[in-house]
TIMARZA-142228 format. One record per residue (C-alpha): x, y, z; residue in three letters; residue number from 0. Coordinates in Angstrom, 2 decimals, decimal comma, m for minus. Layout:
// TIMARZA-142228
<<X Y Z> 'ALA' NUM> ...
END
This chain:
// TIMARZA-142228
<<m22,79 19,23 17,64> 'UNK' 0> <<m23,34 16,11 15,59> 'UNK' 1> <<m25,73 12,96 16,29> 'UNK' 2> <<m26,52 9,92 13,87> 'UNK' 3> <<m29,49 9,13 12,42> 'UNK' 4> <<m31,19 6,23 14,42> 'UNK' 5> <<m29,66 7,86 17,56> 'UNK' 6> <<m33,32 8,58 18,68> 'UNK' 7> <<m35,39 5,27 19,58> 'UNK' 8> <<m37,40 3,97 16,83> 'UNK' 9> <<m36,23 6,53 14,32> 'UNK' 10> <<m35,94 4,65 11,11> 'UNK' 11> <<m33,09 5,31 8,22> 'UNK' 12> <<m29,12 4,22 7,49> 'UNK' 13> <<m26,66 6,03 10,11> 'UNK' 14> <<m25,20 8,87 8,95> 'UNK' 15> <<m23,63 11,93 10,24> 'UNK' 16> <<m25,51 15,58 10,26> 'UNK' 17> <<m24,97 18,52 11,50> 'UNK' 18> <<m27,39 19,84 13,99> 'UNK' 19> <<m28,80 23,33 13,26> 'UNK' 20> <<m26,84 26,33 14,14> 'UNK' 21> <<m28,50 29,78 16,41> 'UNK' 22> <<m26,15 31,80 14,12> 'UNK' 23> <<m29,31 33,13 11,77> 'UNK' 24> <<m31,52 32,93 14,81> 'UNK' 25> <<m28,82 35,41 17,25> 'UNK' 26> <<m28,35 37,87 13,72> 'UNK' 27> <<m32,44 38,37 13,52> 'UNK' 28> <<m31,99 39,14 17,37> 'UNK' 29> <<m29,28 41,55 17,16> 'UNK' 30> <<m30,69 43,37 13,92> 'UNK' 31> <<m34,27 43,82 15,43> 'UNK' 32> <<m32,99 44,92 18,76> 'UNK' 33> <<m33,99 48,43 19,22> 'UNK' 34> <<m31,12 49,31 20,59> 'UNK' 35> <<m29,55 48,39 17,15> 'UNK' 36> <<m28,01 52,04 15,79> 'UNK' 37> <<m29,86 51,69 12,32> 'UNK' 38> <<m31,72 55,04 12,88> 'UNK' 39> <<m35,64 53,25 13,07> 'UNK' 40> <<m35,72 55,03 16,50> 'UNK' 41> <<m35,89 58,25 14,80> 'UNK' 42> <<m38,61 57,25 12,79> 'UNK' 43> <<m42,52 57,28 13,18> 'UNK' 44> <<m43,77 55,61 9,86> 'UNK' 45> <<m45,59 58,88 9,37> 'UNK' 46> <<m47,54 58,12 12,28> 'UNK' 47> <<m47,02 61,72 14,23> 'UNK' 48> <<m48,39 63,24 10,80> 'UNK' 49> <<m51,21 60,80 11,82> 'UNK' 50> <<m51,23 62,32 15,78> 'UNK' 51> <<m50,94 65,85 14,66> 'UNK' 52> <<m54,11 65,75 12,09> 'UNK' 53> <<m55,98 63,86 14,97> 'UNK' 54> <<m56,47 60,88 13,00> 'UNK' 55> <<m55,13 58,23 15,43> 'UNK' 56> <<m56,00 57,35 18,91> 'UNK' 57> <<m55,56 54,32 21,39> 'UNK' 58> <<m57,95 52,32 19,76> 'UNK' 59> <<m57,24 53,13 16,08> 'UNK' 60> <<m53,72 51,95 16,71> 'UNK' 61> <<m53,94 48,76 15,98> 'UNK' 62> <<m55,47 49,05 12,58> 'UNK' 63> <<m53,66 51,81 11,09> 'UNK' 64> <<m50,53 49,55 12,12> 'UNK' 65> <<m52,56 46,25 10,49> 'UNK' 66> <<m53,02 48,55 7,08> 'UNK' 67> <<m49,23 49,79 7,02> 'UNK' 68> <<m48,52 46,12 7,12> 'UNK' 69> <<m50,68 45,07 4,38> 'UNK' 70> <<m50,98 47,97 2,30> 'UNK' 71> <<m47,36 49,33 3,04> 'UNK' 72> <<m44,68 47,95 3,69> 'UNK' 73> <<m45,60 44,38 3,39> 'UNK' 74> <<m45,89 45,24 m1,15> 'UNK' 75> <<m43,19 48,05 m0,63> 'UNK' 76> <<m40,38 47,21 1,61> 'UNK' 77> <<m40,90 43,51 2,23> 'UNK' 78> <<m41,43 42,36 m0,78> 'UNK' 79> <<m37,65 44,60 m1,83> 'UNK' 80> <<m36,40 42,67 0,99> 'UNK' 81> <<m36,92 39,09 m0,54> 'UNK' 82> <<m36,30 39,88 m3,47> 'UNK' 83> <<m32,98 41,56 m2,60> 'UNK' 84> <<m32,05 38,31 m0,71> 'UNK' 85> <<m32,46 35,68 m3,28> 'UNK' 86> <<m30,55 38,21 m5,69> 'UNK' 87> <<m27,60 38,66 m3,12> 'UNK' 88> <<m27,98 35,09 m2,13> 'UNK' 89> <<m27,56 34,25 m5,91> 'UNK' 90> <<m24,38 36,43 m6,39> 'UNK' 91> <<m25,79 38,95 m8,40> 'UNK' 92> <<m25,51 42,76 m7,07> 'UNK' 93> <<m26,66 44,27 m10,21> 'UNK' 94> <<m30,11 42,78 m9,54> 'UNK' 95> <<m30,43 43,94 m6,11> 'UNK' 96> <<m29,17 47,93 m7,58> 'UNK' 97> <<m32,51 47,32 m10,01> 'UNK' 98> <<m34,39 46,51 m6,79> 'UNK' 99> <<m33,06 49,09 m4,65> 'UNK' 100> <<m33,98 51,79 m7,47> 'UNK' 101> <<m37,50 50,51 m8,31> 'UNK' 102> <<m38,33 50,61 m4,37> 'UNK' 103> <<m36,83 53,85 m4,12> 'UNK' 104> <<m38,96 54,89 m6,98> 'UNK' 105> <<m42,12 54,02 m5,39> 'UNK' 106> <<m41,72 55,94 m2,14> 'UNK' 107> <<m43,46 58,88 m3,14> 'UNK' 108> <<m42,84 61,84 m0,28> 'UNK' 109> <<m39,08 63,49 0,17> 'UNK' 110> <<m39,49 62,29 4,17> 'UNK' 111> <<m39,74 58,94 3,18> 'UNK' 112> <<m37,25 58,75 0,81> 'UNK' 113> <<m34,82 60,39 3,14> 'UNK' 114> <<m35,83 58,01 5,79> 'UNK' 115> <<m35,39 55,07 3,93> 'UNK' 116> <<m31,65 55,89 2,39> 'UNK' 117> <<m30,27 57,20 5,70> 'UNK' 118> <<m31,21 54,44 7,83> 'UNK' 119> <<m30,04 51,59 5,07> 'UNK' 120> <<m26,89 53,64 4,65> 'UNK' 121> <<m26,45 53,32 8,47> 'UNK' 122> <<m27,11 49,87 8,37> 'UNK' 123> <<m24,53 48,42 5,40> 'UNK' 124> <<m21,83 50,99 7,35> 'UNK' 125> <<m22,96 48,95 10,32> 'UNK' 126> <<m23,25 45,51 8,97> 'UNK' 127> <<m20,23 45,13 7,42> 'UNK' 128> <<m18,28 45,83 10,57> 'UNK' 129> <<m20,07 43,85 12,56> 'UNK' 130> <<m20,85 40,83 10,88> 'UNK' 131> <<m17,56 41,61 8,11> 'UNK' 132> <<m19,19 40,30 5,27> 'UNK' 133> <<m17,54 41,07 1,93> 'UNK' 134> <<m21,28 41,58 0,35> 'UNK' 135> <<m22,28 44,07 2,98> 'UNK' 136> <<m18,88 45,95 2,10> 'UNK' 137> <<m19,33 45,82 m1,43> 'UNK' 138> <<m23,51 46,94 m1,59> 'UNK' 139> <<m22,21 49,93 0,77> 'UNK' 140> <<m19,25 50,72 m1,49> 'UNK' 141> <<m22,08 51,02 m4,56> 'UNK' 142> <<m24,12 53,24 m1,99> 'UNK' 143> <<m21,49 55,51 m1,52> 'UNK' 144> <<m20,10 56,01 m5,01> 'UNK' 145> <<m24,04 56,42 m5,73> 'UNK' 146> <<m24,48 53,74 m7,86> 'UNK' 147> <<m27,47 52,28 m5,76> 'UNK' 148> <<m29,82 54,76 m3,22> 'UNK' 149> <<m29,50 52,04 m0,32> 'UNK' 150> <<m32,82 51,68 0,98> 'UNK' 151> <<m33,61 50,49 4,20> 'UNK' 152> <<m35,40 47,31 2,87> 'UNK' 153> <<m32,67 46,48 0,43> 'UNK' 154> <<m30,00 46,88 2,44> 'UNK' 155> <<m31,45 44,10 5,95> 'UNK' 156> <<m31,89 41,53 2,46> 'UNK' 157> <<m28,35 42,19 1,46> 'UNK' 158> <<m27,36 41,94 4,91> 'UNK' 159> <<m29,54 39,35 5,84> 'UNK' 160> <<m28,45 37,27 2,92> 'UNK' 161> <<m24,78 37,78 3,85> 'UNK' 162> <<m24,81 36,46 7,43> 'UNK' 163> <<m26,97 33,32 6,07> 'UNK' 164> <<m30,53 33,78 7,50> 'UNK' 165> <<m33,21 32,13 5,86> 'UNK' 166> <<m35,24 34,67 3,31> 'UNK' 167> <<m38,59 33,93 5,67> 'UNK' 168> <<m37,20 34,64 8,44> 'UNK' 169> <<m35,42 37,74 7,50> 'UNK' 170> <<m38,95 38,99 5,99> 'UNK' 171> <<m40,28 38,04 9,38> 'UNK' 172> <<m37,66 39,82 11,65> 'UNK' 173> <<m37,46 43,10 9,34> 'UNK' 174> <<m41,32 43,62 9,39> 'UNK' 175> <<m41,21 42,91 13,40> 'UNK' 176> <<m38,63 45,55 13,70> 'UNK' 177> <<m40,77 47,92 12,05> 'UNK' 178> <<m43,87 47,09 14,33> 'UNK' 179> <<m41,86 47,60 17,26> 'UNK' 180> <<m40,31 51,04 15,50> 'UNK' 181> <<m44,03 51,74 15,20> 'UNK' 182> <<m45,15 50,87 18,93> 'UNK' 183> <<m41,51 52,72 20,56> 'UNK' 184> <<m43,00 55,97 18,11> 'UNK' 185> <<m46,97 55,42 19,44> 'UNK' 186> <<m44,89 55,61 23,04> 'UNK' 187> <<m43,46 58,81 22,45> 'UNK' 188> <<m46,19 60,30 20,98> 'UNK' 189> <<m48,24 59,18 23,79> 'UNK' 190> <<m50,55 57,50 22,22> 'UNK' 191> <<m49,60 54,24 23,95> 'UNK' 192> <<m48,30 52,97 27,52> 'UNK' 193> <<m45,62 50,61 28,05> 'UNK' 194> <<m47,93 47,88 28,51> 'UNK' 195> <<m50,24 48,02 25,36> 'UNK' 196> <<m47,32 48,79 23,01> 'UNK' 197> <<m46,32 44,80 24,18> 'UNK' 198> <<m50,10 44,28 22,91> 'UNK' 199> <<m49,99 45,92 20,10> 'UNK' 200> <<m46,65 44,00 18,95> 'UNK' 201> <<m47,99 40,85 19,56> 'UNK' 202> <<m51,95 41,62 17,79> 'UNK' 203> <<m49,65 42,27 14,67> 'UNK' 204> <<m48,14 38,65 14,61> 'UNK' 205> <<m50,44 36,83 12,27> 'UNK' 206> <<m50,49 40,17 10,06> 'UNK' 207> <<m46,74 40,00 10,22> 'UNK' 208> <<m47,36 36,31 9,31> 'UNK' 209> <<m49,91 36,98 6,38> 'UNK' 210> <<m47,72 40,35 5,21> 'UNK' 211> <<m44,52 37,74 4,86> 'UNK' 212> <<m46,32 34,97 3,17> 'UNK' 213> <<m47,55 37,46 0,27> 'UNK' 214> <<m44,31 39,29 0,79> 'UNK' 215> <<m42,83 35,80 m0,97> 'UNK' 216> <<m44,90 35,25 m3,95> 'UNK' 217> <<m44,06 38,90 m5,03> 'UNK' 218> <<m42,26 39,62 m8,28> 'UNK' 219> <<m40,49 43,16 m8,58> 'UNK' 220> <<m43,18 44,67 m10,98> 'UNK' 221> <<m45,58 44,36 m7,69> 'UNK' 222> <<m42,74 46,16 m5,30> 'UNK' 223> <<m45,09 49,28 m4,10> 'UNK' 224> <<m47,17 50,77 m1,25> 'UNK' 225> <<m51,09 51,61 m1,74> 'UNK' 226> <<m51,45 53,38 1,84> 'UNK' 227> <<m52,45 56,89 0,09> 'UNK' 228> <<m53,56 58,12 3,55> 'UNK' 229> <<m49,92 57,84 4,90> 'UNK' 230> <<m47,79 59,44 1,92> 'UNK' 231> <<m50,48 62,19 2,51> 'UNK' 232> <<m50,05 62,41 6,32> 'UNK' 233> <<m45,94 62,35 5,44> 'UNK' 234> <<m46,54 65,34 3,00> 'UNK' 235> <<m48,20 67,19 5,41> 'UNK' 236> <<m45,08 66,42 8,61> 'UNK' 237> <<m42,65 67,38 5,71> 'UNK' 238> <<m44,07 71,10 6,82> 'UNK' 239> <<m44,98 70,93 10,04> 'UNK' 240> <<m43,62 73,69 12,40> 'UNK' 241> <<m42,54 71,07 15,02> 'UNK' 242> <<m41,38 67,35 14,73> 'UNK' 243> <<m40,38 64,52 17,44> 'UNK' 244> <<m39,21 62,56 14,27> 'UNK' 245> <<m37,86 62,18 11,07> 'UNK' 246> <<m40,99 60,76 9,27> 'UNK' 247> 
END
């Protein structure tokens, strides 16, 4: 759909043709946050059952321990990966995103995590590139499985999110509210939430998510890492536990 500037009454400017703004970037963020996207977050708790099972979490510490995962964790960690992955794919140059993808891999400290990270990225490049058949999606996967990058999680939605041309904001945006509502579906099943509070809970994180993204930006890859000691410790400790709903 086209219109012509001076189209709209008393819109100044010489006519000339643009093209209005596509939903294409807008309907990817959708489809890649859904939950019922196959990427493997719904196996995940973001070691908050190691938080359940040391009774360190309740109802009402919820929406804190969610605020400092933001902040502290993934927003420096993952986030900050993700943007930088993006500009590098954006720019055409894979061998920057491998350094990326190893330096965030690097900084994840527990075995669970680590695991958790590379299996669900690995799901999502095998995923992305036959959905959205992008021949960077393809090639990042073909690097993950000749083990030439470990495919994080984080890496892999800014290679993919680069690809299929959404906005580096936005992406940041959509990958961190994909991980709040991982977080809320986990606080569900751990019964530590109802249906109706989780939809709170989502939508108390939205200026964090906004604050998390705008420092997620600024970020330079010798800042890429997590400070949330608390959680690595509370991952450690579900690494061993005799019974787990999820993978971290």
């Amino acid at each position: 759909m086209y219109r012509k500037e001076g189209d709209i009454a008393g819109e100044p400017g010489p006519t000339r043709t643009t093209p209005a703004v596509g939903l294409g970037p807008l309907l990817v963020s959708l489809q890649l946050t859904d939950s019922a996207f196959p990427s493997g977050f719904y196996t995940l708790s973001h070691s908050l059952e190691g938080f359940a099972q040391a009774g360190a979490v309740d109802a009402a510490s919820l929406p804190l321990l969610l605020q400092d995962l933001l902040l502290h964790g993934v927003g420096p960690a993952d986030a900050t990966a993700l943007a930088l992955a993006h500009r590098a794919t954006a720019a055409g140059d894979p061998e920057t995103v491998v350094r990326i993808d190893e330096h965030l891999f690097a900084t994840k400290l527990g075995r669970e995590m680590r695991q958790a990270a590379t299996r669900t990225g690995r799901q999502l490049l095998d995923l992305g590139q036959e959905v959205f058949g992008r021949p960077e999606i393809g090639d990042y996967f073909g690097r993950v499985v000749r083990r030439e990058a470990p495919g994080t999680q984080a890496v892999a939605a800014g290679v993919v999110y680069a690809a299929t041309g959404v906005p580096v904001r936005q992406a940041v945006a959509a990958d961190l509210f994909a991980f709040c509502v991982s977080f809320a579906g986990a606080a569900l099943r751990l019964r530590l939430t109802d249906h109706r509070t989780a939809q709170t809970l989502i939508r108390g994180a939205a200026p964090v998510i906004e604050t998390t993204v705008d420092a997620a930006l600024r970020r330079e890859l010798d800042d890429v890492g997590a400070t949330v000691f608390a959680s690595d410790v509370m991952s450690g400790r579900h690494e061993r536990a005799e019974a787990r709903l999820f993978a971290s």
